[in-house]
TORSE-335989 format. One record per residue (C-alpha): x, y, z. Coordinates in pm, whole numbers, padded with zeros to 5 digits, always signed. Example, Ala and Ser with C-alpha at 12.3 -4.5 7.8 and 13.67 -1.06 7.14 Angstrom:
2
+01230-00450+00780 +01367-00106+00714 
This chain:
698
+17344+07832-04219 +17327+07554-04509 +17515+07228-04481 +17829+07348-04518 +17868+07533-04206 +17783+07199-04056 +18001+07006-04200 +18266+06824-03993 +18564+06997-03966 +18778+06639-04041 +18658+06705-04382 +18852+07056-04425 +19195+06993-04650 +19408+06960-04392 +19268+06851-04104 +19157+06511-04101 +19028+06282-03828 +19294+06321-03567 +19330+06654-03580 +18966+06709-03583 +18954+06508-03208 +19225+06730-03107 +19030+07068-03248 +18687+06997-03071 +18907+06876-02758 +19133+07172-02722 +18901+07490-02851 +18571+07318-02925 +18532+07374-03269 +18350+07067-03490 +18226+07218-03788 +18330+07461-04057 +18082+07746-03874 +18301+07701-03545 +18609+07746-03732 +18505+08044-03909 +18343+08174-03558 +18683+08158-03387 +18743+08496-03430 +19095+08654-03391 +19183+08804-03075 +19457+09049-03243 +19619+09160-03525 +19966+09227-03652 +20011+09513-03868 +20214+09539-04158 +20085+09784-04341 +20316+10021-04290 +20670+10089-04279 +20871+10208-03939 +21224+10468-04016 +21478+10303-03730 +21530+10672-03635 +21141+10611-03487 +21175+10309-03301 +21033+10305-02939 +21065+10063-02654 +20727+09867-02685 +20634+09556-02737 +20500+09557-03093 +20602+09400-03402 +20786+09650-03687 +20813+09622-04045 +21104+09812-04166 +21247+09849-04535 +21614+09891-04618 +21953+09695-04704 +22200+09504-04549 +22561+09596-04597 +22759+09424-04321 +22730+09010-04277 +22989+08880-03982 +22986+08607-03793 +23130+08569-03453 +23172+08311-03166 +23210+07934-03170 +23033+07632-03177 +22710+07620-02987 +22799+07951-02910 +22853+08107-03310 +22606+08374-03406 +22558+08542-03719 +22466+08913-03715 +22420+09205-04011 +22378+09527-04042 +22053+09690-04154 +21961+10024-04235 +21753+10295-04375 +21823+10665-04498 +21760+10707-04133 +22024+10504-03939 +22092+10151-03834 +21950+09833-03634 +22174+09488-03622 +21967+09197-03729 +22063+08899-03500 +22068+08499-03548 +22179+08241-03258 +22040+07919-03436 +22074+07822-03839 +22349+08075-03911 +22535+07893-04191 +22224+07844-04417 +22064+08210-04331 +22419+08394-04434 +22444+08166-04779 +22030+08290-04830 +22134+08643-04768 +22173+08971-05003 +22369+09217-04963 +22282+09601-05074 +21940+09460-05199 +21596+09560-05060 +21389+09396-04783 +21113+09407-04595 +21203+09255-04237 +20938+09216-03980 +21008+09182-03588 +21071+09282-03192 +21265+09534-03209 +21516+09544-02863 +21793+09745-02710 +22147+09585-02639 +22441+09717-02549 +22269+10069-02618 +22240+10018-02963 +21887+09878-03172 +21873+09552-03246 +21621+09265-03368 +21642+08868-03336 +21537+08650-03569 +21388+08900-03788 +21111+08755-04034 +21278+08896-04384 +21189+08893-04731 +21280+09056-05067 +21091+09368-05156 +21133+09191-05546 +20957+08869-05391 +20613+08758-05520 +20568+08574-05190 +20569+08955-05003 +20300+08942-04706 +20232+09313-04584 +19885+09388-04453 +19690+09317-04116 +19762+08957-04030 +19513+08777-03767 +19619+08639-03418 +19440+08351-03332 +19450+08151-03010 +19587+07802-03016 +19710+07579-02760 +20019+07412-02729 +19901+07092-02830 +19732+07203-03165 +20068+07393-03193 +20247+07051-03207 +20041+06935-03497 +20069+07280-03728 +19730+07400-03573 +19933+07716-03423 +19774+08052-03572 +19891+08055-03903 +19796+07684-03917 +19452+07798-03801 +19488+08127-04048 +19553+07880-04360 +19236+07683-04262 +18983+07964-04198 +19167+08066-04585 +18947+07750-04708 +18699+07841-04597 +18657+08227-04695 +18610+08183-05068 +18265+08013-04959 +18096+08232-04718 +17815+08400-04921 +17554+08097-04976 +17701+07902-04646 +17634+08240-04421 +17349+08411-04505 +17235+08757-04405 +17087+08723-04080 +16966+09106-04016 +16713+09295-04184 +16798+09587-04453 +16674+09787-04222 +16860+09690-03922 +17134+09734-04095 +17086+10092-04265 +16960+10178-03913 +17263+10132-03720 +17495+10130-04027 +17601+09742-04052 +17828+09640-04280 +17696+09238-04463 +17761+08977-04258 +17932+08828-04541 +18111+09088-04553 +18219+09127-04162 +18371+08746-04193 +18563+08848-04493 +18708+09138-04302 +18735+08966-03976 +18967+08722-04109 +19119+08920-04346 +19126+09284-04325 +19290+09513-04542 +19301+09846-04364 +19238+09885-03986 +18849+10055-04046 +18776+09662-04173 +18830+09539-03835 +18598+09773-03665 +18337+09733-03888 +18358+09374-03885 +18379+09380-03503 +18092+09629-03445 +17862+09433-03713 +17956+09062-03547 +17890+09193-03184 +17576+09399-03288 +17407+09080-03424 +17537+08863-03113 +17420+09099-02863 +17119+09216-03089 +16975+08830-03052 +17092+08773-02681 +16801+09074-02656 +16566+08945-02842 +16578+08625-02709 +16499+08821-02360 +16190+09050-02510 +16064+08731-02651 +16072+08524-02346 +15933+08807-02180 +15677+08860-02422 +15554+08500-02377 +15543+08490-01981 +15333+08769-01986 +15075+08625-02214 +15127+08263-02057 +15109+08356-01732 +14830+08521-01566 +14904+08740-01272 +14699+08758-00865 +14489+09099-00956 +14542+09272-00590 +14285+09510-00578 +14281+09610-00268 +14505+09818-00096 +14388+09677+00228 +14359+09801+00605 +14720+09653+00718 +14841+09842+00417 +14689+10157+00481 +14749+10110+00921 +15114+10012+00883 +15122+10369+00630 +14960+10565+00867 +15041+10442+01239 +15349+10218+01215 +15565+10342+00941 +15896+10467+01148 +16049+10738+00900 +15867+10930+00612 +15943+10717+00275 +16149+10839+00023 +16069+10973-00316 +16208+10666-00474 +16064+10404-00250 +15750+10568-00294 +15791+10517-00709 +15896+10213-00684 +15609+10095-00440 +15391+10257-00706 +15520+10064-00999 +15461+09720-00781 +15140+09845-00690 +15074+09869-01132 +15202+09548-01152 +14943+09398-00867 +14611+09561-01072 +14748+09480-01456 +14663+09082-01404 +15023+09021-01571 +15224+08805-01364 +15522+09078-01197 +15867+08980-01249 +16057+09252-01117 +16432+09322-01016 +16473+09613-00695 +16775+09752-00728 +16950+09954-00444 +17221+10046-00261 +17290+09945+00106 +17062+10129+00362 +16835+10243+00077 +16522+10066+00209 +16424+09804-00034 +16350+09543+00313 +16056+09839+00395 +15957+09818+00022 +15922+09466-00024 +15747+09456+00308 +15508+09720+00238 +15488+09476-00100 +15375+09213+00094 +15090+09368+00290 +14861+09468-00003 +14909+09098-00117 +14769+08964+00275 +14534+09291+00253 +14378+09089-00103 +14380+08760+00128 +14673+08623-00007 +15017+08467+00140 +15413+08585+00131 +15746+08424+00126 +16097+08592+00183 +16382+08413+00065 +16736+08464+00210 +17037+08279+00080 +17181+08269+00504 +17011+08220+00816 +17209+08551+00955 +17034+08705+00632 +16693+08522+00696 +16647+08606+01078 +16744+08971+01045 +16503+08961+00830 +16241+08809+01069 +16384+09084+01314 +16304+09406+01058 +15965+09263+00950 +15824+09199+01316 +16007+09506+01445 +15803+09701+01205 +15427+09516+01206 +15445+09535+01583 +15103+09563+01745 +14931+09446+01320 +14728+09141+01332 +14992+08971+01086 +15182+08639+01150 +15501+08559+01013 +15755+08329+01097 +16121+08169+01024 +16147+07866+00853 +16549+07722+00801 +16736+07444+00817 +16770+07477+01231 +16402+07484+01203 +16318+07230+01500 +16068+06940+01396 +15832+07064+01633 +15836+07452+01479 +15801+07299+01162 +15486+07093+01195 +15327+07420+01351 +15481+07619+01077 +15293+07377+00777 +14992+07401+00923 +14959+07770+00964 +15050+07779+00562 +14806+07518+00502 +14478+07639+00735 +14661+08027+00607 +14660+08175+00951 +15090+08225+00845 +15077+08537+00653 +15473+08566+00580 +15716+08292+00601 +16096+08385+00627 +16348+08125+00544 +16653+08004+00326 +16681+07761+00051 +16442+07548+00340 +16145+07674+00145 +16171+07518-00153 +16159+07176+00005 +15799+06986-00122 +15673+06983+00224 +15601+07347+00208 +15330+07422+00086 +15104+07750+00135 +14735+07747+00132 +14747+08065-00104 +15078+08230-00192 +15082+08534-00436 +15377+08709-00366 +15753+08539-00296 +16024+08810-00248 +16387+08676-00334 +16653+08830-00178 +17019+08843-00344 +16890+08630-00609 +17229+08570-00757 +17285+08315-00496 +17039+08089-00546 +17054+07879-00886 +16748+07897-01141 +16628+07597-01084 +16618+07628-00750 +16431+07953-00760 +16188+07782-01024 +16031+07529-00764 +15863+07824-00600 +15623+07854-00917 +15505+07511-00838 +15378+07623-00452 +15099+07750-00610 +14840+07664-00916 +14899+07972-01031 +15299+08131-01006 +15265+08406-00768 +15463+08730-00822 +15797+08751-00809 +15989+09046-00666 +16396+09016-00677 +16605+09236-00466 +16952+09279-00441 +17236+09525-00295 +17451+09448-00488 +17450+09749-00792 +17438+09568-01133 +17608+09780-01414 +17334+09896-01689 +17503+09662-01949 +17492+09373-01726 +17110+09482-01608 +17018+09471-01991 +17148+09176-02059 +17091+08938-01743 +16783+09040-01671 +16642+09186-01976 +16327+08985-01921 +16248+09150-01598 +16130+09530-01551 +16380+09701-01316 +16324+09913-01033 +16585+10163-00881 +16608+10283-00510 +16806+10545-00600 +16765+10727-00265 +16929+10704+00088 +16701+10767+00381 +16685+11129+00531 +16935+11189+00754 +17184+10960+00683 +17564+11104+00639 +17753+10974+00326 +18036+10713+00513 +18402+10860+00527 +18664+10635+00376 +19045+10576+00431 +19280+10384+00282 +19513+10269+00555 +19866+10071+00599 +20022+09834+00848 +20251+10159+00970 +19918+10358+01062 +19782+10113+01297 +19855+10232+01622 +19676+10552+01462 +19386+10346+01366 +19387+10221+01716 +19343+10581+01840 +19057+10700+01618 +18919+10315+01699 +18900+10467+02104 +18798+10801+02048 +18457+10657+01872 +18425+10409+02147 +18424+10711+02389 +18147+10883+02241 +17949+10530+02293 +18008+10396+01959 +18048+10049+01848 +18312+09894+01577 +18324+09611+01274 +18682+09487+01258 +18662+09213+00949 +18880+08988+00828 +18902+08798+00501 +18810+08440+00606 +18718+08309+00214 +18715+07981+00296 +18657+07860+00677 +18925+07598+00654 +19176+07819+00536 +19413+07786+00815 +19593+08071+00743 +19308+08299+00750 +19228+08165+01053 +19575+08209+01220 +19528+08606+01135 +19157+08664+01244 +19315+08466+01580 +19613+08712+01605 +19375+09009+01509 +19154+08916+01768 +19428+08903+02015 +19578+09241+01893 +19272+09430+01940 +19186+09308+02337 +19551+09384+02446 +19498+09724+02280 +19178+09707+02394 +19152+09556+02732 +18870+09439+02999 +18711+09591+03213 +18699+09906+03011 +18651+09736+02677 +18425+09423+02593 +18491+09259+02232 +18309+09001+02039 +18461+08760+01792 +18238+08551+01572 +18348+08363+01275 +18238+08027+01041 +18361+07782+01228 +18171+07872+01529 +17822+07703+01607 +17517+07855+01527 +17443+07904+01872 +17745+08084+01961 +17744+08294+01688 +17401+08454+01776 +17486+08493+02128 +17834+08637+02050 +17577+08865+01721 +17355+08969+02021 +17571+09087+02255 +17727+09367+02004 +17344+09438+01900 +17257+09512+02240 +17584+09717+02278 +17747+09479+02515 +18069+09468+02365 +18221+09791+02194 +18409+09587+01894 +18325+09295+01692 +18632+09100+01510 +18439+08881+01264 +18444+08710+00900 +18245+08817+00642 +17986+08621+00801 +17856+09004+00919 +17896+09108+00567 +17478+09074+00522 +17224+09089+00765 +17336+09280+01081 +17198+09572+01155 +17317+09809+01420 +17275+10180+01371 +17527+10257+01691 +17826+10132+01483 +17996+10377+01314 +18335+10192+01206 +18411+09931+00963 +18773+09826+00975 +18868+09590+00682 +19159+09382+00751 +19406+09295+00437 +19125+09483+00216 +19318+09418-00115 +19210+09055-00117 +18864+09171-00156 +18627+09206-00423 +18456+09601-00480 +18112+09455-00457 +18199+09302-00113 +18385+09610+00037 +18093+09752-00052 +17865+09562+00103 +18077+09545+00412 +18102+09940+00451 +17729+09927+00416 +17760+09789+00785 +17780+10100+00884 +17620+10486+00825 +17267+10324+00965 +17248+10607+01227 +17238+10974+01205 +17595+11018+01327 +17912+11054+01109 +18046+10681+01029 +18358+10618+00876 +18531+10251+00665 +18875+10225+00687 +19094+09970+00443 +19405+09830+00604 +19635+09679+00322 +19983+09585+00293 +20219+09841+00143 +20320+09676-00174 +20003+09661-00366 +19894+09524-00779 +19789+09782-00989 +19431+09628-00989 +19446+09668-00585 +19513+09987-00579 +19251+10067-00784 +19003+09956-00580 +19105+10111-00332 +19106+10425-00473 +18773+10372-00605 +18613+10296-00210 +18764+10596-00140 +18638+10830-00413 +18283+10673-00411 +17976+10601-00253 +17757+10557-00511 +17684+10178-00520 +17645+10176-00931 +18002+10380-00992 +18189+10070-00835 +17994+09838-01012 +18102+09970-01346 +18456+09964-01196 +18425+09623-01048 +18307+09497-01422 +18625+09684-01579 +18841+09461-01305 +18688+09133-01305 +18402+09114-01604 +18080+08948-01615 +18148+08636-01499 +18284+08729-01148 +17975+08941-01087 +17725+08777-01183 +17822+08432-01106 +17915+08149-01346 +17568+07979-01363 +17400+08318-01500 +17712+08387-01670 +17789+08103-01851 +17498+08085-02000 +17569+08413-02215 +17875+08206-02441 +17951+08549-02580 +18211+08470-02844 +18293+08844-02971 +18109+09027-02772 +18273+09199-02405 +18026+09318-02182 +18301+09546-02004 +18346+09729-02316 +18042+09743-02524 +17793+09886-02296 +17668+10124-02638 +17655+09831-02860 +17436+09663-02604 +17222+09967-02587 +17168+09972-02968 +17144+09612-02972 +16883+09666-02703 +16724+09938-02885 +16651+09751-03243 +16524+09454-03051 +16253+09642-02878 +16154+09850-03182 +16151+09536-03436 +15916+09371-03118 +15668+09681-03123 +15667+09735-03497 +15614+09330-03606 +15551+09141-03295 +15458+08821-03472 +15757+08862-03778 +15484+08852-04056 +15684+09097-04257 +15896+08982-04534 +16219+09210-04426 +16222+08993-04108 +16180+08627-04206 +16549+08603-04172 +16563+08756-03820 +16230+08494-03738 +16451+08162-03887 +16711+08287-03658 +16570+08367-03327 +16359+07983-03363 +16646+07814-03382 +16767+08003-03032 +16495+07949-02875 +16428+07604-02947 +16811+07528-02857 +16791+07668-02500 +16566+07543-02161 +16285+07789-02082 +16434+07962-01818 +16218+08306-01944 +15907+08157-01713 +16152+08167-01422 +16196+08512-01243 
């Protein structure tokens, strides 16, 4: 962009310095290039004419041609309103005024032709429209086309600024976009995926003439915002690979190959076994591995990023787990130990109920390295913890740990060890591309053998004594039962009230001596909350009533129930993750979804979509539809995105071609010597040099 994209906006005719406060305060826009950049969100269409015979009940604006040939007025004072007939060769609509009636009926023609514009309504049973926007077909000042919708507030409203304020100023503007706005793709990019100019695109974005302008415009504007958002992430990646040198593990190592052959509890699965492979590529290329595990809940990736973690203490070299709870980070403690039983391999918890004591003994195993694997929470990123060696850090659930957080685990080391992400939570392939573009993504795509796909119901307050019954026939055959309820924040006291009443429910349905039931919840100690954990995981008690504190980190195969209380104010992702509770056995396990009856369209789409689905990634892609980027994926990650045409939710092939150019222009002219790209190279410096290095952080 040349100077005049950066020129203050206070220096547009029309705007001036009070307005220009009011512009950056109210939509952020400072210069001539944010003006032109607010994009509009719709369009009204006048390029065609409606017959009133056609007329539907919708919402939309009409444009209509014909004559008046009745004018009456009727009522008094406050209360007068002025009304005429309209019509066409095809019948009749009554065009309606409650304010300014004496002037409008002196500006008004009968039997000539207009062109009147408005929301067309039903009263009485007959067609009619208020306020109509009218004017002459014999008028020079005729305005038919696609007009653009752009947002406002009701402030800039006050001061002209609404959207044809806004309309009149981008109008400056236009006349000057060639020199102002370069081209900022390559002739071949363009050809390649059949781009219309950028100059162009802001021409037609603004002002279209036909509706095939605004889709080109559209596709061309969120091609080049999406195509750079990629590059940016190839380049980064790029970079950290050549910047950063990676541990070479050569060696497989004995614990490896013991744990393989004497200790490993079920036969892996083909996809654990690929993905185990590609970490094991990753270990002998002497790149430093930044890689995402993907997989559903159950699907193994703890086993996997164990198994990880042995070839790196087989090559004499430390681990780190990070969990973002301490019911997380001591399951984990519990899986790992469970399954190294009888290895010569020492690994321990570290969180903040760490006792001072524990500690000291815990920093001196990392320092003198006879602590292979330390466990722990955001604890381990504290500067007293350092490791004598550590090549390998495992981050679990990633999302909920901020970047710079995750970043001070780099410095525990002279060299950054690997980095292997895991989450279970599915990321949609659009979202995958575009958050973590600068990682290589593995997919556990597999459930162990012998696990039975989990039955789901959709249930209502009516069916609960039913509920109750299948609840007691499961107990019977020795099973145990999740009964959740949606505590979102521990001092909601309402939330509270119900998991209390719940809990009450279920014992008198439920009763001692023949039934035992846990309850644990947030506002309960730590303490309490293991005992209360323990007792269900040694099959104590037949039924847990809990928060979503259980959502993560319990494991208990004997379950074979998840009840989720008042389901509809849950997310997809987290019913998810709470049926995932159960189906950790070999016996049949079933989630059922208790809602009220009177439900929001969105609600009872999720619903339906726990029902039809098991498949982690297919309610992912519906979760995104619901609630969009920004919900999943957090607003730290999120926000940093600042999309401004571009909708992740519904452009999931422009991000793959977006995706696609990036990489080829990256393997064909790495270094941007050729001519055709110079543009493309002026652009992507100025992004890079604008943004933190977050591309060295996994």
């Amino acid at each position: 962009m040349n100077d005049l994209a950066a020129t203050p906006i206070e220096y547009l005719k029309g705007v001036g310095p009070q307005k220009a406060i009011l512009l950056k305060k109210e939509l952020g826009i400072q210069t001539y290039g944010d003006l032109l950049f607010h994009f509009p969100y719709r369009y009204v269409d006048r390029t065609s004419f409606t017959k009133i015979k056609e007329l539907q009940y919708t919402d939309n604006h009409v444009l209509l041609r014909g004559k008046i040939d009745q004018i009456r007025e009727t009522g008094k004072g406050r209360y007068k309103k002025l009304s005429a007939r309209f019509g066409d060769e095809s019948g009749y609509i009554e065009l309606v005024w409650f304010q300014g009636g004496k002037w409008i009926k002196d500006s008004l023609k009968v039997n000539e032709i207009y062109h009147i514009f408005g929301k067309a309504k039903v009263y009485a049973q007959k067609w009619s429209m208020p306020h109509p926007e009218m004017t002459l077909a014999s008028s020079q000042n005729i305005r038919n086309g696609f007009f653009p919708i752009y947002s406002s507030t009701e402030k800039l409203s006050s001061k002209g600024l609404h959207s044809k304020g806004l309309e009149k100023l981008v109008a400056l503007i236009i006349p000057q976009i060639g020199p102002a706005f370069p081209e900022t793709l390559s002739n071949h990019i363009c050809e390649e995926n059949r781009l219309i100019s950028k100059k162009e695109a802001l021409i037609k974005i603004h002002q279209p003439a036909k509706h095939t302008d605004i889709q080109d415009a559209r596709i061309r504007l969120k091609f080049e915002e999406l195509f750079y958002l990629q590059l940016e992430l190839l380049i980064r990646k790029k970079l950290s690979a050549s910047r950063y040198k990676g541990f070479v593990f050569n060696e497989i190592g004995t614990l490896f190959t013991t744990f393989y052959d004497e200790h490993l509890p079920f036969e892996l699965t083909g996809a654990q076994k690929r993905v185990i492979k590609e970490i094991r590529k990753d270990f002998l290329s002497g790149m430093h591995m930044n890689r995402l595990l993907q997989g559903d809940v159950g699907s193994g990736k703890t086993l996997v990023a164990l198994m990880s973690m042995l070839i790196a203490v087989g090559n004499n070299y430390q681990s780190a787990i990070m969990a973002p709870t301490e019911i997380l980070a001591n399951q984990h403690l519990e899986t790992l130990k469970e399954f190294t039983a009888g290895l010569p391999i020492k690994i321990e918890l570290l969180t903040g109920s760490t006792k001072k004591a524990k500690r000291t003994e815990i920093h001196k195993g990392l320092l003198d390295g006879s602590l292979h694997i330390l466990v722990g929470t955001h604890a381990l990123l504290e500067d007293t913890v350092q490791f004598q060696n550590i090549g390998l850090v495992v981050i679990d659930e990633q999302h909920r740990f901020g970047v710079a957080q995750r970043s001070k685990m780099w410095r525990k080391n002279k060299q950054p060890p690997h980095i292997l992400i895991m989450t279970a939570t599915p990321i949609p392939r659009t979202l995958a591309m575009t958050f973590y573009g600068d990682l290589e993504v593995s997919v556990i795509d597999e459930l162990p053998p012998g696990r039975k796909e989990i039955k789901t119901y959709h249930r209502y307050e009516k069916n609960r004594l039913q509920v109750f019954e299948f609840i007691r026939r499961e107990i019977e055959k020795g099973r145990q039962i999740y009964m959740v309820f949606p505590l979102i924040q521990e001092s909601e006291k309402l939330d509270f009230h119900n998991l209390m009443d719940g809990y009450e429910a279920v014992t008198r349905a439920f009763p001692l001596p023949q039934f035992k039931v846990s309850i644990v919840h947030g506002q309960m100690k730590s303490d309490e909350k293991e005992f209360e954990m323990q007792r269900f995981i040694k099959g104590e008690t037949q039924i847990m009533v809990a928060t979503t504190v259980i959502e993560v980190g319990v494991n208990v195969p004997n379950a074979t129930m998840m009840i989720i209380e008042s389901a509809e104010r849950f997310g997809l992702s987290q019913l998810h993750q709470l049926r995932g509770r159960v189906g950790r056995g070999g016996e049949q396990s079933f989630c059922i979804l208790m809602t009220k009856i009177e439900l929001s369209k969105e609600s009872k789409k999720r619903m339906q979509t726990m029902v039809n689905s098991n498949d982690g990634f297919d309610i992912a892609e519906v979760d995104l539809q619901l609630r969009g980027p920004g919900d999943l994926m957090g607003t730290q990650q999120s926000g940093e995105l600042d999309l401004k045409i571009s909708d992740l939710r519904k452009d999931g092939a422009i991000v793959t071609m977006a995706r696609e150019a990036a990489r080829q222009l990256i393997n064909d002219d790495p270094n941007f010597t050729k001519n055709e790209n110079a543009r493309i190279l002026k652009t992507i410096e100025v992004i890079l040099t604008s943004k933190p290095d977050w591309g060295k952080i996994a």
